[in-house]
N, CA, C, O and CB atoms as a CASP TS submission, in Angstrom:
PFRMAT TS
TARGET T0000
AUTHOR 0000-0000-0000
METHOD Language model
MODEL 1
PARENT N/A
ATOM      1  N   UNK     1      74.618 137.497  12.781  1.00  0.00           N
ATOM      2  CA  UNK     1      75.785 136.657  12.688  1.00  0.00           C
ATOM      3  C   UNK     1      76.253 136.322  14.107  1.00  0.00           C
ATOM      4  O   UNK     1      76.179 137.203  14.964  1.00  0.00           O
ATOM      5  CB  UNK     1      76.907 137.352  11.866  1.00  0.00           C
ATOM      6  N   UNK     2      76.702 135.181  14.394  1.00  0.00           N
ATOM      7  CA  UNK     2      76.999 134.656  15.618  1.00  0.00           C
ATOM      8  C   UNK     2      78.796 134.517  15.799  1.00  0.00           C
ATOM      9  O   UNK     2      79.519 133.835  15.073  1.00  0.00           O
ATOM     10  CB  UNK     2      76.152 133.182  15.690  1.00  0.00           C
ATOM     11  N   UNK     3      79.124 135.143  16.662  1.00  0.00           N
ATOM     12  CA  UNK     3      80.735 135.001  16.656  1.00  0.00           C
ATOM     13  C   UNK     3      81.386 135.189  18.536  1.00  0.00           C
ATOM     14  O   UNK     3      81.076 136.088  19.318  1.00  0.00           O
ATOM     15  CB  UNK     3      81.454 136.586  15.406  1.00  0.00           C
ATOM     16  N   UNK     4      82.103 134.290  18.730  1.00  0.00           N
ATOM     17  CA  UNK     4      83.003 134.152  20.054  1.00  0.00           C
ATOM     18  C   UNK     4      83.248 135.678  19.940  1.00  0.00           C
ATOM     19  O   UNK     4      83.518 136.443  19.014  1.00  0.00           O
ATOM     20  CB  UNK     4      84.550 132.999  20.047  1.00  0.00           C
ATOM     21  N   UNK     5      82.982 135.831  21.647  1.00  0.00           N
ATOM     22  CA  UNK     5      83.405 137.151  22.024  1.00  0.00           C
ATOM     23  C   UNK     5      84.842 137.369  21.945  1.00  0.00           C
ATOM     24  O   UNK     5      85.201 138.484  22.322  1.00  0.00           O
ATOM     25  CB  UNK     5      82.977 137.447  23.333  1.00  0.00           C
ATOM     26  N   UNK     6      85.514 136.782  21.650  1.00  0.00           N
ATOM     27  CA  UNK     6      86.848 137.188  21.849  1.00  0.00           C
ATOM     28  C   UNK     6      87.077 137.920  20.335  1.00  0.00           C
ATOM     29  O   UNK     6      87.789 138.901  20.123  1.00  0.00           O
ATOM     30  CB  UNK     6      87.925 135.819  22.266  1.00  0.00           C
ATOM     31  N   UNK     7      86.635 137.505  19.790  1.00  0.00           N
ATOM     32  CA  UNK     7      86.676 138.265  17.682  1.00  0.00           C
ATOM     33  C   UNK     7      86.322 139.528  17.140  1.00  0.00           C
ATOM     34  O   UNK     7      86.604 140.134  16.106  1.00  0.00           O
ATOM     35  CB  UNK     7      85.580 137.566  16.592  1.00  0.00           C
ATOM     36  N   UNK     8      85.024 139.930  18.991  1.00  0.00           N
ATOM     37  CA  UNK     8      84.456 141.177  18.444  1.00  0.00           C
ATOM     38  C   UNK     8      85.583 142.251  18.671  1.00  0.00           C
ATOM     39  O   UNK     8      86.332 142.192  19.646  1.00  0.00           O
ATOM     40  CB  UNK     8      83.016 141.589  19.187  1.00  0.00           C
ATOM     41  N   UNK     9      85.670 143.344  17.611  1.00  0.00           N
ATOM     42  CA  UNK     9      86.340 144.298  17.787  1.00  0.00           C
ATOM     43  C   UNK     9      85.891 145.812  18.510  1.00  0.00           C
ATOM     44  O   UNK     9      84.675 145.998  18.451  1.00  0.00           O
ATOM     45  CB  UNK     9      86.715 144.350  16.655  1.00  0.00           C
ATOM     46  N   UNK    10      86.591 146.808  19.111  1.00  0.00           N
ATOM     47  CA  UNK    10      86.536 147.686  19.852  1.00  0.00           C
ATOM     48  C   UNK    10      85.227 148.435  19.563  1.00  0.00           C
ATOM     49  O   UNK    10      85.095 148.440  18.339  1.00  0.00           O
ATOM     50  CB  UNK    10      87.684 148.354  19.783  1.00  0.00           C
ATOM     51  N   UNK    11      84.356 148.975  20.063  1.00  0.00           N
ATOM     52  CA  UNK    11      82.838 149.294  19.522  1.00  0.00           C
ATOM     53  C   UNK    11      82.320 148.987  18.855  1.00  0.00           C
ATOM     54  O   UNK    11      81.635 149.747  18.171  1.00  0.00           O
ATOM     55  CB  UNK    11      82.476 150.068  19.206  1.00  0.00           C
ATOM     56  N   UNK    12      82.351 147.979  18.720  1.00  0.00           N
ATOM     57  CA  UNK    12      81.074 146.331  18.487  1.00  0.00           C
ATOM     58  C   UNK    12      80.188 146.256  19.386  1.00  0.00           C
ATOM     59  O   UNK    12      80.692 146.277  20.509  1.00  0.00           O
ATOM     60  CB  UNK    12      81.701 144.647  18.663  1.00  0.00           C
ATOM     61  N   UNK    13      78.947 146.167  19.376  1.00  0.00           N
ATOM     62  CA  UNK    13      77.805 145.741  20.038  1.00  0.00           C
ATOM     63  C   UNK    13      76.987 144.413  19.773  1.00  0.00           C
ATOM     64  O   UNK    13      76.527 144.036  18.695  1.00  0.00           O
ATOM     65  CB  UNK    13      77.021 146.709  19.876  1.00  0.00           C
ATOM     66  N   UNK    14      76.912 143.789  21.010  1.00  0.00           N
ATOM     67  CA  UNK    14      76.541 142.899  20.428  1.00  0.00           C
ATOM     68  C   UNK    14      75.667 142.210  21.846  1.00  0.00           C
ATOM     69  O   UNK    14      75.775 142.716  22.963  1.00  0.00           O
ATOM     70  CB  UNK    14      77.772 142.164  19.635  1.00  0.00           C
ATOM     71  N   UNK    15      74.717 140.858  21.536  1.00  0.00           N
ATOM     72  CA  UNK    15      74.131 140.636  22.542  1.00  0.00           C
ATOM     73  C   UNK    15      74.498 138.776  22.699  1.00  0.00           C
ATOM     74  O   UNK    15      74.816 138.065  21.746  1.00  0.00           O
ATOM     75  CB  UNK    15      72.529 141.246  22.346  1.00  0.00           C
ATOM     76  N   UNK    16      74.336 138.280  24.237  1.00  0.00           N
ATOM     77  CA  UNK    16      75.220 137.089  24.344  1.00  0.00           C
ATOM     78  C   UNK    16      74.047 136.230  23.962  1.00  0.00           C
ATOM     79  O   UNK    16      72.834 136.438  23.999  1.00  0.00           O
ATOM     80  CB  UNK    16      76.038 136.752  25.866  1.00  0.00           C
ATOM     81  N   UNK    17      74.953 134.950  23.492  1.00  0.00           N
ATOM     82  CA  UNK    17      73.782 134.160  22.623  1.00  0.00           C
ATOM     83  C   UNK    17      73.139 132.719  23.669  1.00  0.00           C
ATOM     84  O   UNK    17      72.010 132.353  23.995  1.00  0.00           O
ATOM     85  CB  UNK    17      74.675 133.451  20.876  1.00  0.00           C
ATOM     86  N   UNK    18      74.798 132.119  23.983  1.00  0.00           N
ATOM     87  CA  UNK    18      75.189 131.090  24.982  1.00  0.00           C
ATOM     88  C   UNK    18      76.303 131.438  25.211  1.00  0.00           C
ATOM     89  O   UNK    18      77.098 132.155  24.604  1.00  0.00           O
ATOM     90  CB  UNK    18      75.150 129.721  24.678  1.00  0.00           C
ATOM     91  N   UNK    19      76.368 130.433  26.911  1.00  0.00           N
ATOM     92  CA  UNK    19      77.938 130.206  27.136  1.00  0.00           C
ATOM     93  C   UNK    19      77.867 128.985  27.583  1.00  0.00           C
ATOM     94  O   UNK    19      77.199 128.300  28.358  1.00  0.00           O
ATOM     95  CB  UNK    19      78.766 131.156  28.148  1.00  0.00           C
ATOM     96  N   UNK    20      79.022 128.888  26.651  1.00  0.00           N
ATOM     97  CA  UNK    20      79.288 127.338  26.641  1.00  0.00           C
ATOM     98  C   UNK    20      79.963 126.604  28.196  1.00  0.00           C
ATOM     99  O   UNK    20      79.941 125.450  28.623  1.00  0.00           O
ATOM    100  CB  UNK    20      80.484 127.101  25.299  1.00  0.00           C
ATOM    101  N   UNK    21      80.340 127.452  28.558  1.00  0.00           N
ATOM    102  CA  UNK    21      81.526 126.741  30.133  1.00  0.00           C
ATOM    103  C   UNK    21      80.751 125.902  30.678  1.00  0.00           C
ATOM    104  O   UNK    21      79.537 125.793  30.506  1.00  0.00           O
ATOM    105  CB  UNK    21      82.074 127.877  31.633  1.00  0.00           C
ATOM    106  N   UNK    22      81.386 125.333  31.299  1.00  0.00           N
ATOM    107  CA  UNK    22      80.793 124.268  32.564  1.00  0.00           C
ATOM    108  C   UNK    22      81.142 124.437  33.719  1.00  0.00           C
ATOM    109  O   UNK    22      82.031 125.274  33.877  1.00  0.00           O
ATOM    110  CB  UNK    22      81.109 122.917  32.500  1.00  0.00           C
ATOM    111  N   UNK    23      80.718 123.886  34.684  1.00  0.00           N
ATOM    112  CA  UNK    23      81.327 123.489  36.151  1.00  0.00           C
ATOM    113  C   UNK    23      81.786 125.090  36.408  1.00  0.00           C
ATOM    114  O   UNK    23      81.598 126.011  35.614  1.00  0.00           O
ATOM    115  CB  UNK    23      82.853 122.097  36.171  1.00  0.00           C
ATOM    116  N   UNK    24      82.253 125.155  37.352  1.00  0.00           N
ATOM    117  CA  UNK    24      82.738 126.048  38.093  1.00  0.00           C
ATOM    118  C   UNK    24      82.959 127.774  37.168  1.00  0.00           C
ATOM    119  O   UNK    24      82.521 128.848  37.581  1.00  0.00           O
ATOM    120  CB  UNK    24      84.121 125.265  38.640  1.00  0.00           C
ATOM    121  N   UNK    25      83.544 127.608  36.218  1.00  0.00           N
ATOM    122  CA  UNK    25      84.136 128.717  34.885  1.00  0.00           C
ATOM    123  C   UNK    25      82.802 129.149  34.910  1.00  0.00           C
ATOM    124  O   UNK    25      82.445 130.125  35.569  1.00  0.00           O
ATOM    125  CB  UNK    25      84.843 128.085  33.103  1.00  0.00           C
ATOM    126  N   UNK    26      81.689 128.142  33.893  1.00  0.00           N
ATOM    127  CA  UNK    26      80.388 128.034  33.862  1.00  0.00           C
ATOM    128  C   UNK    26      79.842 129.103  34.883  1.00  0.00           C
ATOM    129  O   UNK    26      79.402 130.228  34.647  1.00  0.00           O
ATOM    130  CB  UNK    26      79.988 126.612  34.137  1.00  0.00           C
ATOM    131  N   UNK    27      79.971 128.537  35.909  1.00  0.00           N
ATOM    132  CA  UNK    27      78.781 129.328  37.145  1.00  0.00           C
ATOM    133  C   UNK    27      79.578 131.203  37.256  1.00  0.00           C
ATOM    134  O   UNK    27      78.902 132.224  37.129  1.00  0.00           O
ATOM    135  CB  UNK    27      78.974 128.112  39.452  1.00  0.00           C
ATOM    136  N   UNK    28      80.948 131.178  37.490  1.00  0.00           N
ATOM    137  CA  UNK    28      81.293 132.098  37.411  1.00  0.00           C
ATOM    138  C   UNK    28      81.090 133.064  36.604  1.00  0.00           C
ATOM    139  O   UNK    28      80.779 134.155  37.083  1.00  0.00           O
ATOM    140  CB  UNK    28      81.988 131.926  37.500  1.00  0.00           C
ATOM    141  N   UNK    29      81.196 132.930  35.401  1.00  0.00           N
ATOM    142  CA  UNK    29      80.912 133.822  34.350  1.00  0.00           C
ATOM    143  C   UNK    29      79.524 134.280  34.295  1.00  0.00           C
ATOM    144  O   UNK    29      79.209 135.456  34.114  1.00  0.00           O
ATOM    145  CB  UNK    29      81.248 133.241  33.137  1.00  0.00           C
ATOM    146  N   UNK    30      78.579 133.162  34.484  1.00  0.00           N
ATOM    147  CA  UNK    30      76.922 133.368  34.525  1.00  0.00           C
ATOM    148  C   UNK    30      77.359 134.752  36.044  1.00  0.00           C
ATOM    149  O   UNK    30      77.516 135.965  35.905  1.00  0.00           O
ATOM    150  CB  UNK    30      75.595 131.261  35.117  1.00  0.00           C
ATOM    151  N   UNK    31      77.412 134.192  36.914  1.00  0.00           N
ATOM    152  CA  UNK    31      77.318 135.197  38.128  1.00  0.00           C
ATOM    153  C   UNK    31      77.679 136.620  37.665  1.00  0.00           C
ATOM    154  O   UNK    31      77.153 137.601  38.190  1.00  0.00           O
ATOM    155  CB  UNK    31      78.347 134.769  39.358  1.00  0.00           C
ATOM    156  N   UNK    32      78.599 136.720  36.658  1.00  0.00           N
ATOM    157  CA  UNK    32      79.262 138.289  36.390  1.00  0.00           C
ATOM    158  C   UNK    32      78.146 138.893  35.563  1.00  0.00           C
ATOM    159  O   UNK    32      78.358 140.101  35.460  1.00  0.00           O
ATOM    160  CB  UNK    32      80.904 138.361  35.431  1.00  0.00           C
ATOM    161  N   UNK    33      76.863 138.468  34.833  1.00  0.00           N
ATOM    162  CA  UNK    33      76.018 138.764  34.809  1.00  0.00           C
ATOM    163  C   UNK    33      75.998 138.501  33.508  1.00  0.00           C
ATOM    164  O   UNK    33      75.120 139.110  32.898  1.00  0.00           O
ATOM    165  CB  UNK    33      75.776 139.715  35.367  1.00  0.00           C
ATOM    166  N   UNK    34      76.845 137.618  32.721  1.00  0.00           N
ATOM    167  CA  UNK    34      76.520 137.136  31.086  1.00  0.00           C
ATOM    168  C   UNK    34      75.781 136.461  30.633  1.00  0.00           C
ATOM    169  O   UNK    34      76.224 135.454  30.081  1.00  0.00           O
ATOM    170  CB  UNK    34      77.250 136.609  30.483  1.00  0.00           C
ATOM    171  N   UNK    35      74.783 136.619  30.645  1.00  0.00           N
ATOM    172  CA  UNK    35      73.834 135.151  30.651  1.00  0.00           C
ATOM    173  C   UNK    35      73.057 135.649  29.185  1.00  0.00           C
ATOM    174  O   UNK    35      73.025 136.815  28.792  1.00  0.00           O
ATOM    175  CB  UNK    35      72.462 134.860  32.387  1.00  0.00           C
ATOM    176  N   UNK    36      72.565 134.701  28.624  1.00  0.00           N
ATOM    177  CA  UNK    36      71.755 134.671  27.002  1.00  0.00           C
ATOM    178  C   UNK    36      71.082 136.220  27.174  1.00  0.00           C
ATOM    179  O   UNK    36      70.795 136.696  28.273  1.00  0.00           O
ATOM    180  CB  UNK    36      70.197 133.099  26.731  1.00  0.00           C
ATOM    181  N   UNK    37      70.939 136.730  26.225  1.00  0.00           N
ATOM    182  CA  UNK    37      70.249 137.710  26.181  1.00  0.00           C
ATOM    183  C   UNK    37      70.693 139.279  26.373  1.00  0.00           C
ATOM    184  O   UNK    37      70.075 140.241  25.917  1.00  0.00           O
ATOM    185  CB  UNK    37      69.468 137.351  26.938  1.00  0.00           C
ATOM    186  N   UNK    38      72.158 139.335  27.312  1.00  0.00           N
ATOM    187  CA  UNK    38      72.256 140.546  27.816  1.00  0.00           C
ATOM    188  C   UNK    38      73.404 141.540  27.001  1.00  0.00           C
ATOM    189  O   UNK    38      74.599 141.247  26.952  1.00  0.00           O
ATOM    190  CB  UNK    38      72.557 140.313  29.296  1.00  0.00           C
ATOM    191  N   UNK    39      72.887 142.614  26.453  1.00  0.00           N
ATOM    192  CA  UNK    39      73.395 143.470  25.590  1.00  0.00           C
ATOM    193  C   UNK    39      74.467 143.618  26.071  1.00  0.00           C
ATOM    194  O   UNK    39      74.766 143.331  27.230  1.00  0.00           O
ATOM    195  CB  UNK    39      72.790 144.558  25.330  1.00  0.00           C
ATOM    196  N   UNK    40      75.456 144.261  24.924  1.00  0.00           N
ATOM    197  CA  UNK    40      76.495 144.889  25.572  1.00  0.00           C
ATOM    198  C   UNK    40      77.245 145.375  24.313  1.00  0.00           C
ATOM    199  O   UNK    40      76.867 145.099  23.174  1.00  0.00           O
ATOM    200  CB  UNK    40      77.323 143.937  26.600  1.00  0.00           C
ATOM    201  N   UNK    41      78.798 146.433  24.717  1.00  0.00           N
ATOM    202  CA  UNK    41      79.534 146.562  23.849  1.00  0.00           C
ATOM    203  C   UNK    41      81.104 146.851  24.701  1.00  0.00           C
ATOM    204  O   UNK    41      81.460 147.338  25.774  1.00  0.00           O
ATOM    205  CB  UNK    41      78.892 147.640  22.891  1.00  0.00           C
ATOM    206  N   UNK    42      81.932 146.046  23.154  1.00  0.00           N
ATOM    207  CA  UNK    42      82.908 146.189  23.331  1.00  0.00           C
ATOM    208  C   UNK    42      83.314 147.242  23.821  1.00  0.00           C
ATOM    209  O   UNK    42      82.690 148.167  23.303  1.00  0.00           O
ATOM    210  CB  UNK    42      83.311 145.938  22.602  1.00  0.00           C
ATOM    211  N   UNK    43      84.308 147.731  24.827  1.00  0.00           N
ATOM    212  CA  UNK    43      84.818 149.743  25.477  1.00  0.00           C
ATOM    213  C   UNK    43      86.500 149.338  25.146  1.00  0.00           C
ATOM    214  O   UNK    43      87.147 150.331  25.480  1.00  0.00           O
ATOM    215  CB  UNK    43      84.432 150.370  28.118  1.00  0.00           C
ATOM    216  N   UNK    44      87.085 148.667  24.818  1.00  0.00           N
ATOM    217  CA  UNK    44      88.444 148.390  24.946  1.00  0.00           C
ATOM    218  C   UNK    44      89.231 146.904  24.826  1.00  0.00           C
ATOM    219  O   UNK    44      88.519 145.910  24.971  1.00  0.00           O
ATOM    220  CB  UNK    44      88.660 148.882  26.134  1.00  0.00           C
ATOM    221  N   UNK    45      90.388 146.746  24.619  1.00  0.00           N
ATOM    222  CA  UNK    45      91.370 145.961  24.575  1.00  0.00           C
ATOM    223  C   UNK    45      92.700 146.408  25.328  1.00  0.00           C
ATOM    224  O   UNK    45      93.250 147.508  25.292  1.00  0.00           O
ATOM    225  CB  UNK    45      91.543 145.737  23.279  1.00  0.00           C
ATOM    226  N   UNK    46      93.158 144.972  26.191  1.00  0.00           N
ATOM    227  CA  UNK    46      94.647 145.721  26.549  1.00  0.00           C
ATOM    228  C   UNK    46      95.571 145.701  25.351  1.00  0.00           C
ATOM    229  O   UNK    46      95.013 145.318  24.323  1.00  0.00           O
ATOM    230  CB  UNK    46      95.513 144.924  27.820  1.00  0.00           C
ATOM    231  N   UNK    47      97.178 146.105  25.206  1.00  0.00           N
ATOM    232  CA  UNK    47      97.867 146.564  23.993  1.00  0.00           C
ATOM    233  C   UNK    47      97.842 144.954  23.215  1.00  0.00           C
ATOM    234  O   UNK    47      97.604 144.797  22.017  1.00  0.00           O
ATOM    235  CB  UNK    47      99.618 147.365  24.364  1.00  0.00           C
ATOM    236  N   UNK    48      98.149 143.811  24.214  1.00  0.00           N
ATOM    237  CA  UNK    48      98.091 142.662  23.149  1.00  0.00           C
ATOM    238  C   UNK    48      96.949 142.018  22.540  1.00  0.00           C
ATOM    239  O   UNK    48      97.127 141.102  21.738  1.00  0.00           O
ATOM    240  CB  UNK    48      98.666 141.669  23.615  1.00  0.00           C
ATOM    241  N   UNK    49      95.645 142.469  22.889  1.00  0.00           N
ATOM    242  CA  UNK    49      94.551 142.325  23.030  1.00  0.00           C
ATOM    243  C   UNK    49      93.749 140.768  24.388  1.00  0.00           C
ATOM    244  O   UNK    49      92.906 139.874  24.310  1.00  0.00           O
ATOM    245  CB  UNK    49      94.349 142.285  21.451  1.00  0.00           C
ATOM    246  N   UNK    50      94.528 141.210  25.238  1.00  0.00           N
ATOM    247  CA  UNK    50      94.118 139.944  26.556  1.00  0.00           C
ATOM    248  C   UNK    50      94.224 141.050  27.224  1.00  0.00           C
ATOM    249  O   UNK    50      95.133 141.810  26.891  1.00  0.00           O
ATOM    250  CB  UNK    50      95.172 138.385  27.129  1.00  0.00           C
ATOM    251  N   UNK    51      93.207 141.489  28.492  1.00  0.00           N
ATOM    252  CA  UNK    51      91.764 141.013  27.934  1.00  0.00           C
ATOM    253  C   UNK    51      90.903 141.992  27.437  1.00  0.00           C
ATOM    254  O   UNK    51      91.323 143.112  27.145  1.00  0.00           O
ATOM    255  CB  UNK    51      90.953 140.352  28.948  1.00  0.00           C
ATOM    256  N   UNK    52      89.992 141.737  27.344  1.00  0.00           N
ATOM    257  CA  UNK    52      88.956 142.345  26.688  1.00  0.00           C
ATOM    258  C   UNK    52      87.892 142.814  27.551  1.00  0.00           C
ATOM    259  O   UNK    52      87.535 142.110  28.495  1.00  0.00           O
ATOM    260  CB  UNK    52      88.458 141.509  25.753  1.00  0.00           C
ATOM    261  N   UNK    53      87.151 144.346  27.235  1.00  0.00           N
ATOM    262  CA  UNK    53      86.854 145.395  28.055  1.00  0.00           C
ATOM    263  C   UNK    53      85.349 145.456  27.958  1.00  0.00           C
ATOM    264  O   UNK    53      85.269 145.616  26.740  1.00  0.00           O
ATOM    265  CB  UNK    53      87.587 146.695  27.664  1.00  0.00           C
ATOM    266  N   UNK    54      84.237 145.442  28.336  1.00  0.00           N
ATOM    267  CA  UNK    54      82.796 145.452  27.953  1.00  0.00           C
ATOM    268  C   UNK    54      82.215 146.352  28.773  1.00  0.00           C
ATOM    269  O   UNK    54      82.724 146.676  29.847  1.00  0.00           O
ATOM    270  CB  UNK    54      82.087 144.153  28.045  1.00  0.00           C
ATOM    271  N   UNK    55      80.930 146.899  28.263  1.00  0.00           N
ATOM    272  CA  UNK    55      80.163 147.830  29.062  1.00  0.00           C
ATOM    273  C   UNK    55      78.721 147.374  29.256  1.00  0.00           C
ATOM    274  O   UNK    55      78.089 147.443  28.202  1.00  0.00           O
ATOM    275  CB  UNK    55      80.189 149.189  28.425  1.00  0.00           C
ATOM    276  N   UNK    56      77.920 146.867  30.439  1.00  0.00           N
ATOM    277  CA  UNK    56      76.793 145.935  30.243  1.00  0.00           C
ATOM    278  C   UNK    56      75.951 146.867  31.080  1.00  0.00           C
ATOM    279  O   UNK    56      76.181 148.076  31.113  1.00  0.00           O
ATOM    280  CB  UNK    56      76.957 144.255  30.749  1.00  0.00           C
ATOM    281  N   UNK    57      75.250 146.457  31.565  1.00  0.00           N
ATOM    282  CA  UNK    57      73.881 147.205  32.563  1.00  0.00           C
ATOM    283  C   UNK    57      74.714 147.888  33.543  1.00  0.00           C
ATOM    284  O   UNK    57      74.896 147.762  34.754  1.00  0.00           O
ATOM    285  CB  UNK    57      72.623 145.995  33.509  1.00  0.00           C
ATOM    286  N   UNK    58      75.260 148.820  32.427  1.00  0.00           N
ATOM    287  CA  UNK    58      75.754 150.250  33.256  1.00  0.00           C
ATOM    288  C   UNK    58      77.237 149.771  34.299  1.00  0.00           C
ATOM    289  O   UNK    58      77.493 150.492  35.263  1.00  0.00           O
ATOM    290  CB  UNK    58      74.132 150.907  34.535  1.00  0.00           C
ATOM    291  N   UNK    59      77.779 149.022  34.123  1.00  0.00           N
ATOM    292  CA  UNK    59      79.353 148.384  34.373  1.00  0.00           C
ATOM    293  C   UNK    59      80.440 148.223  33.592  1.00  0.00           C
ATOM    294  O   UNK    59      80.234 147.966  32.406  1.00  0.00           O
ATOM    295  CB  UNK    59      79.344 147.235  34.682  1.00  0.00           C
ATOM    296  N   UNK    60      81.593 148.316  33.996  1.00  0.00           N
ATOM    297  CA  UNK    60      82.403 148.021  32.743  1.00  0.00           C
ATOM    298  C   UNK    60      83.151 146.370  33.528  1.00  0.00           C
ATOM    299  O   UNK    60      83.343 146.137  34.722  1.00  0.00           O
ATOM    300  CB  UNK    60      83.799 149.663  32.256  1.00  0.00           C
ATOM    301  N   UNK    61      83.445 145.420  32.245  1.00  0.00           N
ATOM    302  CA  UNK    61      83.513 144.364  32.988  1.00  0.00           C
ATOM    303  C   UNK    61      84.878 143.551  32.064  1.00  0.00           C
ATOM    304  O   UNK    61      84.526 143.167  30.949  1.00  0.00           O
ATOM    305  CB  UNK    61      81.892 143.576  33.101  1.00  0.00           C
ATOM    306  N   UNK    62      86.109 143.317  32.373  1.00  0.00           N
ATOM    307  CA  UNK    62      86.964 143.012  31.836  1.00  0.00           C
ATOM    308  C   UNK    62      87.012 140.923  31.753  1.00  0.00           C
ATOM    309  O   UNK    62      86.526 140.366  32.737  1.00  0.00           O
ATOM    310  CB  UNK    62      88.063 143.941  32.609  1.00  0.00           C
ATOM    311  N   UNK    63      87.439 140.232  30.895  1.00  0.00           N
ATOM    312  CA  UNK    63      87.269 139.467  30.808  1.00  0.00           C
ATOM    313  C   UNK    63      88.884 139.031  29.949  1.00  0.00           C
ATOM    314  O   UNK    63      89.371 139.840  29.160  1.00  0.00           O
ATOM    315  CB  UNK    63      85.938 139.434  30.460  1.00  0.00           C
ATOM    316  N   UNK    64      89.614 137.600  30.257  1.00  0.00           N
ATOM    317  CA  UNK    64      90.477 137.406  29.703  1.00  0.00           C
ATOM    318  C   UNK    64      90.181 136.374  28.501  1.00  0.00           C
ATOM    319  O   UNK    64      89.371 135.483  28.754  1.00  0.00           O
ATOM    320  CB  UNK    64      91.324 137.153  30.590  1.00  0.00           C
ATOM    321  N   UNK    65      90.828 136.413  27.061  1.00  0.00           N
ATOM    322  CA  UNK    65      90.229 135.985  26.291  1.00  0.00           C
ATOM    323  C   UNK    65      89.883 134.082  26.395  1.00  0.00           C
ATOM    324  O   UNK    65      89.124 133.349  25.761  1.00  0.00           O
ATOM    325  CB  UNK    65      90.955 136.580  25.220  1.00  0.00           C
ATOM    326  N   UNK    66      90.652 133.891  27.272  1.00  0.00           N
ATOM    327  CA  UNK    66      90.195 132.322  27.342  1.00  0.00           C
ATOM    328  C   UNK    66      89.025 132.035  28.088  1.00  0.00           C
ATOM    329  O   UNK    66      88.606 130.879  28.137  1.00  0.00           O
ATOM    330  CB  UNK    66      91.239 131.433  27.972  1.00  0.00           C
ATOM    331  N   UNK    67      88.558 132.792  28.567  1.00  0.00           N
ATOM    332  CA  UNK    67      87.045 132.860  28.948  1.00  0.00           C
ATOM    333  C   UNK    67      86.121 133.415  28.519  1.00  0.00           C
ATOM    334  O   UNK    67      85.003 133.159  28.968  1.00  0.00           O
ATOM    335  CB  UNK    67      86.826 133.181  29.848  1.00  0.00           C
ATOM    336  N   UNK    68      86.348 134.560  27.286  1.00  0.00           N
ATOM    337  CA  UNK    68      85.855 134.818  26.387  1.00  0.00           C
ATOM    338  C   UNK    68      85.267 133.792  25.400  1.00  0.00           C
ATOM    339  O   UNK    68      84.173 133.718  24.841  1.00  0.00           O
ATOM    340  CB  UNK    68      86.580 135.495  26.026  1.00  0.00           C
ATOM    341  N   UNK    69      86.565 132.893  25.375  1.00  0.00           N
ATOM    342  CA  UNK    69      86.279 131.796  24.300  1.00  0.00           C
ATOM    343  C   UNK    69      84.571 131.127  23.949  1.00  0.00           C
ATOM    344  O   UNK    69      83.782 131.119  23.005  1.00  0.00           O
ATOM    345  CB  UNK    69      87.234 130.523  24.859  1.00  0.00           C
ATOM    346  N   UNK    70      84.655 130.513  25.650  1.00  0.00           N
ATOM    347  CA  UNK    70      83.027 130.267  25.898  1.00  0.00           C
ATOM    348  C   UNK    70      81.852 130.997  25.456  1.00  0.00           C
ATOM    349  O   UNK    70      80.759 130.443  25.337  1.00  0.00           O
ATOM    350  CB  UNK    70      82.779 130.322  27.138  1.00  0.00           C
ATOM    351  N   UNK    71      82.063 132.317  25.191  1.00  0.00           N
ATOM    352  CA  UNK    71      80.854 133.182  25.419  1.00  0.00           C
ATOM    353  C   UNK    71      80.991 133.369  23.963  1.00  0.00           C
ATOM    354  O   UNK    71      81.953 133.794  23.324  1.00  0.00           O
ATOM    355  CB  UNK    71      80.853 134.580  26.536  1.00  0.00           C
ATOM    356  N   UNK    72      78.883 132.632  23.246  1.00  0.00           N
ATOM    357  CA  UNK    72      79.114 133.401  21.773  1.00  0.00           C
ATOM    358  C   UNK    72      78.075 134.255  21.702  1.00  0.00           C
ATOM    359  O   UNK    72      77.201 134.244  22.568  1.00  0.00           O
ATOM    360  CB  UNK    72      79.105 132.476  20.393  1.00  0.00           C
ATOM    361  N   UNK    73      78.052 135.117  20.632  1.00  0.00           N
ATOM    362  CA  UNK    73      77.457 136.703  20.965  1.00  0.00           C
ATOM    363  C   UNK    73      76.966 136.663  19.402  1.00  0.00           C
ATOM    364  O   UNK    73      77.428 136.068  18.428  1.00  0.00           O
ATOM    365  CB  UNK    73      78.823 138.264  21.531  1.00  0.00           C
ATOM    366  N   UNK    74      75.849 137.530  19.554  1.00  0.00           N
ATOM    367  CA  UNK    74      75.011 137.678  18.025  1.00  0.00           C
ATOM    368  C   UNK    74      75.071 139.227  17.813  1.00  0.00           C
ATOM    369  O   UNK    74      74.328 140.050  18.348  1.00  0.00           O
ATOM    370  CB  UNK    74      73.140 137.081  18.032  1.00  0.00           C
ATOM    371  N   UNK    75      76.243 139.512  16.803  1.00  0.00           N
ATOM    372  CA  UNK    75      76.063 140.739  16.199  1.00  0.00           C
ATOM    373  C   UNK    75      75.486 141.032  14.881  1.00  0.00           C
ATOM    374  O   UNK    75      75.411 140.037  14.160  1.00  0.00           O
ATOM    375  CB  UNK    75      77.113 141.213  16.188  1.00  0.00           C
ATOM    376  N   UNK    76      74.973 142.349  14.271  1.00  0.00           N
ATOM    377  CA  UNK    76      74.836 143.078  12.955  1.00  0.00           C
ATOM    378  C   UNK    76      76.049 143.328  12.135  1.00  0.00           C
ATOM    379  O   UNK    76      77.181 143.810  12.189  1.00  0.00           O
ATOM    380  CB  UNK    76      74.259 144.351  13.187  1.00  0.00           C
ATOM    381  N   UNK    77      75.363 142.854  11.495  1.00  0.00           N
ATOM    382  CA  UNK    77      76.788 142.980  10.065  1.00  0.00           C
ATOM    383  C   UNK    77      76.886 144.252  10.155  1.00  0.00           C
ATOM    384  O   UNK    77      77.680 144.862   9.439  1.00  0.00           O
ATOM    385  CB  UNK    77      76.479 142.519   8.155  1.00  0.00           C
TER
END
């Protein structure tokens, strides 16, 4: 099942599918190391849930959900 990272909940695993951004957002996010393919799982939420907490090739990497938006992720039911 394919769903925006911002939906997955707290120890969810899941792997990135695309990201949609462009221009500048685009390049940034690719640079933090999200690119198609790379596993990961949810580690946390702050109390309102912005932003959102991930654990990838051994990093933990926080992300705010409007840049989440971009990024969609293929999890297991």
């Amino acid at each position: 099942m394919e769903i925006p990272l911002r939906r997955m909940k707290v120890q969810q695993q899941g792997r990135i599918k695309a990201v949609k951004a462009k221009g500048e957002l685009g390049r940034r996010i690719r640079d933090m190391g999200l690119i198609p393919g790379t596993e990961f799982i949810i580690v946390g939420r702050a109390p309102l849930y912005d932003p959102v907490a991930l654990k990838m090739k051994g990093f933990t990497l926080t992300l705010r959900n409007s840049e989440a938006d971009f990024i969609t992720c293929e999890v297991s039911d």
